[in-house]
C-alpha positions as CSV (number, residue, x, y, z in Angstrom):
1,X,0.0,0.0,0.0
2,X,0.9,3.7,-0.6
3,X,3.0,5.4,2.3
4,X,0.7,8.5,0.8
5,X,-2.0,6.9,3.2
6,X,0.0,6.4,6.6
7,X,-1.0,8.3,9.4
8,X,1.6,10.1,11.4
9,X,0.3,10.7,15.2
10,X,1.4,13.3,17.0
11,X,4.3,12.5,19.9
12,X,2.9,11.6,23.5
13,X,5.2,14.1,24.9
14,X,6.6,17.5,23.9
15,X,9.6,19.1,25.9
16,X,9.4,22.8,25.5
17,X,12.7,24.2,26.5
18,X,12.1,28.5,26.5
19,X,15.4,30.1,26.3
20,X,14.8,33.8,26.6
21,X,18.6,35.4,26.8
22,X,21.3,32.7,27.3
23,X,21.8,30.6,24.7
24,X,24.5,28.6,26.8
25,X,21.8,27.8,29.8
26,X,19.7,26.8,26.9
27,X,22.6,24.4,25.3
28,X,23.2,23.0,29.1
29,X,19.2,21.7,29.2
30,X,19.3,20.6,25.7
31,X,22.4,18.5,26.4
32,X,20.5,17.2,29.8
33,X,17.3,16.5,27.4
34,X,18.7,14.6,24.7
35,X,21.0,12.8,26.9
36,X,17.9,11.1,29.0
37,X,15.3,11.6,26.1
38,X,12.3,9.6,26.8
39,X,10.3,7.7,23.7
40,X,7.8,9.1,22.0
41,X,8.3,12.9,22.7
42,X,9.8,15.7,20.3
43,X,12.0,18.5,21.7
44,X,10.7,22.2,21.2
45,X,13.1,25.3,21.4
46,X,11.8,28.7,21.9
47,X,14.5,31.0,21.5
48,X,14.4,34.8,22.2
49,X,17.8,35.3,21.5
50,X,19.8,34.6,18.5
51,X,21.6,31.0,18.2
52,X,23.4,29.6,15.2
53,X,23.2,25.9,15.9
54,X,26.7,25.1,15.8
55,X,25.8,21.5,16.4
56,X,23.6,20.8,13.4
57,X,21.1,19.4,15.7
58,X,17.9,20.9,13.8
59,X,16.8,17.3,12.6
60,X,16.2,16.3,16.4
61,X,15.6,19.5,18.0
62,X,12.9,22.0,16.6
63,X,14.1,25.7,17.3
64,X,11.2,28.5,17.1
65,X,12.0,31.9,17.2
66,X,10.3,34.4,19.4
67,X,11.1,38.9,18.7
68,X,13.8,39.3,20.3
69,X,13.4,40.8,23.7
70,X,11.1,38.5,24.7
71,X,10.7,37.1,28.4
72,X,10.3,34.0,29.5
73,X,6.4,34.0,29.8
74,X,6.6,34.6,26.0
75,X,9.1,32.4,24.8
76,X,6.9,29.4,26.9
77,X,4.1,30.5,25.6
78,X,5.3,30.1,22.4
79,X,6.7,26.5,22.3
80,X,3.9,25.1,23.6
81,X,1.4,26.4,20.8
82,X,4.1,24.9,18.5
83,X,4.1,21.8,20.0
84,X,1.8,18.9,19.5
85,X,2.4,16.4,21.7
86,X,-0.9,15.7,24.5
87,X,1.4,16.2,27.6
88,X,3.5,19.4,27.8
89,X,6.7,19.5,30.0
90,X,8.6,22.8,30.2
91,X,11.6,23.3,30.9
92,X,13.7,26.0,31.5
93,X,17.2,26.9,30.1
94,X,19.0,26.9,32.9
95,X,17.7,23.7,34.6
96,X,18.7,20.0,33.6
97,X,17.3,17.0,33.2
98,X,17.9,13.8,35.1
99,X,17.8,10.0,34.1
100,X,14.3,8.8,33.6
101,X,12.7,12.2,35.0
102,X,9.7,12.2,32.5
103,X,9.1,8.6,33.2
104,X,7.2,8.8,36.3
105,X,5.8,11.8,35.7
106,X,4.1,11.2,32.2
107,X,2.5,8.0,33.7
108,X,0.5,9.5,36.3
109,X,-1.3,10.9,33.2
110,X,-3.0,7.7,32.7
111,X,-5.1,9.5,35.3
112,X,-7.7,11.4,33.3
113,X,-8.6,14.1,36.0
114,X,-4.5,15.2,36.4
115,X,-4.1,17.9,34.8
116,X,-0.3,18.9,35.6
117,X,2.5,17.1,37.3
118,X,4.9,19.0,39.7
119,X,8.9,17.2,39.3
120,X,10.9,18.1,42.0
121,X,13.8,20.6,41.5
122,X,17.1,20.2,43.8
123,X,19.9,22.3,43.9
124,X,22.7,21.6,41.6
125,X,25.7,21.4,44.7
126,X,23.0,19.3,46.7
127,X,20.7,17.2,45.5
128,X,19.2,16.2,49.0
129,X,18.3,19.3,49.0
130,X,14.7,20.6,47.3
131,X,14.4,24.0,46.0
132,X,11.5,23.3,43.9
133,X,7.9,21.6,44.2
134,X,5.3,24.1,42.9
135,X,3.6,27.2,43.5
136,X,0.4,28.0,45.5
137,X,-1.5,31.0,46.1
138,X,-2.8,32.5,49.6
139,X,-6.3,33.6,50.1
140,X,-5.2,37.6,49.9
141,X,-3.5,37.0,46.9
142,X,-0.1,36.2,47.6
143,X,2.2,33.3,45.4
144,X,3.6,30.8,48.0
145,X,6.6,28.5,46.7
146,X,5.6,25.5,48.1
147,X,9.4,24.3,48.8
148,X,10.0,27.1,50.6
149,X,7.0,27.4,53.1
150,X,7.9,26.2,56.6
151,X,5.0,24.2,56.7
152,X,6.1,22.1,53.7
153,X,9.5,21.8,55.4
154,X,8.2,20.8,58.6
155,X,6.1,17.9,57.5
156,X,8.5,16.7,54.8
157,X,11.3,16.5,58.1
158,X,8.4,14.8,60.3
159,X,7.4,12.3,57.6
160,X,10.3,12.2,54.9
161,X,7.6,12.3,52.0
162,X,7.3,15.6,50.7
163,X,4.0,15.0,49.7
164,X,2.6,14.6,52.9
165,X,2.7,18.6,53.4
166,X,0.7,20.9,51.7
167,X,-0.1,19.9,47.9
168,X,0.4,22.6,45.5
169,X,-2.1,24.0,43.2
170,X,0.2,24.3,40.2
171,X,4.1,23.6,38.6
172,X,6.0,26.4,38.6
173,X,6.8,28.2,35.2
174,X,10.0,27.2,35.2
175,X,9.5,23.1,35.4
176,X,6.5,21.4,35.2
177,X,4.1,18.8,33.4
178,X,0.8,19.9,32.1
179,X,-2.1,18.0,29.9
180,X,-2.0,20.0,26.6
181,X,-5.4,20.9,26.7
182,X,-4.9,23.2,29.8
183,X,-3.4,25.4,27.6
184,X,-6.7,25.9,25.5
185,X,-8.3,26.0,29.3
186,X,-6.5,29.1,29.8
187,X,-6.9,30.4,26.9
188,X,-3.5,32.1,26.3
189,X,-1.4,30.2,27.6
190,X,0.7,31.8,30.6
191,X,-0.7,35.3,31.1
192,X,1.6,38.1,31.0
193,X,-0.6,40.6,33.5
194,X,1.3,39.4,36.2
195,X,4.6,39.2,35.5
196,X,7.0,36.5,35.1
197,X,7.4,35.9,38.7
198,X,3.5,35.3,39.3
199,X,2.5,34.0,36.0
200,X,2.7,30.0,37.1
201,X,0.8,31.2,40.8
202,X,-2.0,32.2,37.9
203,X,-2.3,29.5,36.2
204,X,-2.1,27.8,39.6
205,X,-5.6,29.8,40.1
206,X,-6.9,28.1,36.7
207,X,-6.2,25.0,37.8
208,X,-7.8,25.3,41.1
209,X,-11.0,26.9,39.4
210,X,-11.1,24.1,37.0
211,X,-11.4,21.4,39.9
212,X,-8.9,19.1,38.5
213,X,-6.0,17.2,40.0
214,X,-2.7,18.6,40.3
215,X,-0.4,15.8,41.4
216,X,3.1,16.2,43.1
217,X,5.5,13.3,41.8
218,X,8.8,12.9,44.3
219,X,10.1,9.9,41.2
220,X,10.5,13.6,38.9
221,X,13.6,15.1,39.9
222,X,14.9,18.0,37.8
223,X,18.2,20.1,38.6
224,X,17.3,23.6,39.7
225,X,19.1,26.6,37.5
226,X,20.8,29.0,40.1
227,X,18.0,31.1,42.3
228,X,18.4,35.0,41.0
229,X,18.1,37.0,44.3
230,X,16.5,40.0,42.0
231,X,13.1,41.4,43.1
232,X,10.9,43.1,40.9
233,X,11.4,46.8,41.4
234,X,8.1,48.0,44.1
235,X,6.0,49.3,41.8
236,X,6.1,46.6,39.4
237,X,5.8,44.0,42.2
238,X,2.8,45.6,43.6
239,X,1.1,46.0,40.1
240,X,1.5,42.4,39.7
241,X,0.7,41.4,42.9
242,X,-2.1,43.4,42.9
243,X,-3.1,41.9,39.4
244,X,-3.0,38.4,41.0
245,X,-5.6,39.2,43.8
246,X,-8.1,40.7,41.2
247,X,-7.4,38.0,38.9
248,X,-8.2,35.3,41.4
249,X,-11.0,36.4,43.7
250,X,-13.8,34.5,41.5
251,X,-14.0,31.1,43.3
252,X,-13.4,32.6,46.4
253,X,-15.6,34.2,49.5
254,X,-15.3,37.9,49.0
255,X,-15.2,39.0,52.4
256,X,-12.8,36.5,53.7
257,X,-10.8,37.5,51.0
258,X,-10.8,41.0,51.2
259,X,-9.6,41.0,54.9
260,X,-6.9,38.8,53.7
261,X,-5.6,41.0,50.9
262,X,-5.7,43.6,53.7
263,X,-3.3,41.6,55.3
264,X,-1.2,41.3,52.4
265,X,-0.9,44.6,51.9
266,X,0.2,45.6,55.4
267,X,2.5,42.8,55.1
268,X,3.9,43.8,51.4
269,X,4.8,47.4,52.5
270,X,6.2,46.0,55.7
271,X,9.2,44.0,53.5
272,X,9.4,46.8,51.0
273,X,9.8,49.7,53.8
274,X,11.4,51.8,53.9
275,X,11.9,52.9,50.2
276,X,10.3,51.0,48.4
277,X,6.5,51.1,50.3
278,X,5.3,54.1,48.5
279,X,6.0,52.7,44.8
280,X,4.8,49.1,45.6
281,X,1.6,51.1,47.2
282,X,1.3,53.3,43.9
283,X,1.6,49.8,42.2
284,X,-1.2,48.4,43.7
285,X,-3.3,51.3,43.1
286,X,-2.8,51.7,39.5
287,X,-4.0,47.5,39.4
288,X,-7.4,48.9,41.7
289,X,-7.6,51.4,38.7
290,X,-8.0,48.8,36.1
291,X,-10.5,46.9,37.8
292,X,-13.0,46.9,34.5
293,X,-9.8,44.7,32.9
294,X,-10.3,42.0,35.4
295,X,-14.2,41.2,34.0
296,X,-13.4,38.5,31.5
297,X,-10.9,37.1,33.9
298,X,-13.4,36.4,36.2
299,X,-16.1,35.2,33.7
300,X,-13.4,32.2,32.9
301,X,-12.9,31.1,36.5
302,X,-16.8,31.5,37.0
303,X,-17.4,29.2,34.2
304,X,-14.6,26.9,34.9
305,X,-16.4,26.9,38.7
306,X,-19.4,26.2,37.2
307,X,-18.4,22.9,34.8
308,X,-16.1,21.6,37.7
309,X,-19.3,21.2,39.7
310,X,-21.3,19.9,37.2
311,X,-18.7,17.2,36.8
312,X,-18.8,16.1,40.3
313,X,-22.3,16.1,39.8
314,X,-22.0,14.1,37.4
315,X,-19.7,11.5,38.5
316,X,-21.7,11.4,41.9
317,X,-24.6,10.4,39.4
318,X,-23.0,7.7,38.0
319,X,-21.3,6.2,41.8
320,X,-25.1,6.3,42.6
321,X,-26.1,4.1,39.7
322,X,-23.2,1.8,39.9
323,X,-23.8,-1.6,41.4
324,X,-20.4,-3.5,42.7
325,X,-20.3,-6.7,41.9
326,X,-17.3,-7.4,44.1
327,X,-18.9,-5.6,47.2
328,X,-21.0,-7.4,49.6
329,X,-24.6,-6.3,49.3
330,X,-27.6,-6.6,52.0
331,X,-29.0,-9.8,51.8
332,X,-32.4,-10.9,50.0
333,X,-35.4,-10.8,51.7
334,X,-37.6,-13.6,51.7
335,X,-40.6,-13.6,48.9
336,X,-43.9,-12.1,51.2
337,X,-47.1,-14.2,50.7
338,X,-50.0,-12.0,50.1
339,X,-52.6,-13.3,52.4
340,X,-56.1,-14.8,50.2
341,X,-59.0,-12.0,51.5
342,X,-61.7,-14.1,53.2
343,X,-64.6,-15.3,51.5
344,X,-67.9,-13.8,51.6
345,X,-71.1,-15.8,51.4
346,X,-72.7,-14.5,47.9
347,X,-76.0,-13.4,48.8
């Protein structure tokens, strides 16, 4: 027969490897990558910096170009709408891959209600020692790294599974596994409202609102790039932050919330002071200004509210009209006897 008629599916597993600015970082994840590549998966570059490919690698490695400038967010955003593969991983330049890292991770896809996989990321001098295992976000608003939150720490000393603390509501941007169709979910991908630094506690929201399972996997270890000890300038970290709150709050109890981001706010100037309270302030009110912005944002988290409880409905549904076979049920009854009515002497 005709090879005209064979049907090429698309790989299980893309690897999306943004590489905004450093094109040696990104050769250091690509040499990680193809040294443990998994089967069944293609490798996606998204460069926003120039790169020659001095190695001649383009036949297994497909390079996309983003306008140069662009940030990280972008450059993510990008390789995954090139890719095609139904699970995502991103990972980026900077940070390596280990042997069989995907392995475990892509598996617990077999589970149709996760919708991302959070690897673990140790530090490259220790690798005892976790510096990564997702993001979550506080009721006022605030992006908690999971690896970092003394609660987190406390249980994973207490227990030695660091799974057993709290479960996180999304990857961060920098290393994580997502179903493909999140993306479409989200509709843009990662937004870019909220900076790079909040954009994964976002989509962290998105998953939360959507009601699905975000799962942490300890066998997914990835080596952490070097943690930049750069803050956003004030203003621009209390735009974002600001952003975050507004972007979030549907899903949520508005007065509980609102106290909350009270506290956050108090608690925001009280690390920027002295300096830098009055921009990070003037940050957050320019956000309050936009507050018409944040309508379609919250029509998406209201609808994905709305379909996650119809699917529980749903499934409750069909437990309820589910008989076990393998369960003990209560026993038969025996048959009643309907007792004859007496007879009546005709007249």
């Amino acid at each position: 027969m005709s090879d005209e008629f064979d049907v090429v599916l698309p790989p299980r597993l893309s690897i999306v490897i943004p590489a905004p600015a450093d094109p040696a970082a990104m050769e250091e994840t690509l040499v990680s990558v193809l040294e443990n590549r998994p089967d069944d998966c293609e490798i996606v570059v998204a460069l926003g910096c120039d790169y020659a490919d001095p190695w001649n690698i383009s036949e297994e490695v497909r390079f996309v170009q983003a306008p140069t400038g662009s940030g990280l967010v972008s450059c993510t955003n990008l390789g995954v709408a090139a890719s095609e593969g139904q699970i995502v991983h991103v990972l980026a330049a900077g940070w390596r891959a280990t042997d069989g890292w995907a392995d475990a991770a892509v598996d617990r896809f077999d589970d149709e209600s996760v919708a991302a996989v959070v690897p673990l990321g140790v530090a490259a001098d220790d690798r005892d020692r976790i510096v990564s295992a997702g993001v979550r976000t506080a009721t006022g608003g605030r992006r908690i790294d999971v690896a970092a939150d003394p609660h987190w720490r406390r249980a994973r000393v207490s227990t030695g599974l660091p799974a057993a603390a709290a479960v996180p509501m999304g990857p961060v941007l920098e290393a994580g596994f997502w179903r493909a169709e999140v993306f479409e979910m989200a509709g843009r991908g990662f937004t870019t409202s909220c900076g790079e630094p909040l954009a994964d506690a976002d989509m962290a929201v998105t998953l939360s609102r959507s009601g699905r399972t975000v799962a942490l996997e300890t066998g997914s270890v990835v080596i952490a790039a070097a943690l930049s000890v750069t803050r956003s300038r004030p203003f621009a970290a209390g735009l974002h932050a600001e952003r975050l709150f507004w972007r979030s709050l549907a899903g949520q109890s508005v007065v509980p919330a609102a106290v909350c981001h009270l506290y956050e706010i108090v608690r925001h100037a009280v690390t920027r002071a002295p300096l830098g309270t009055v921009p990070m302030l003037a940050g957050r009110l320019v956000a309050l200004l936009q507050f018409g912005g944040y309508l379609p944002r919250y029509m998406q988290l209201r609808g994905l509210v709305a379909e996650a409880a119809e699917r529980a409905r749903g499934e409750a549904d069909d437990a309820g009209r589910t008989i076990r076979i393998d369960e003990p049920h209560a026993a038969v009854g025996r048959p009643r006897r309907r007792t004859a009515a007496p007879l009546r002497k005709s007249a």
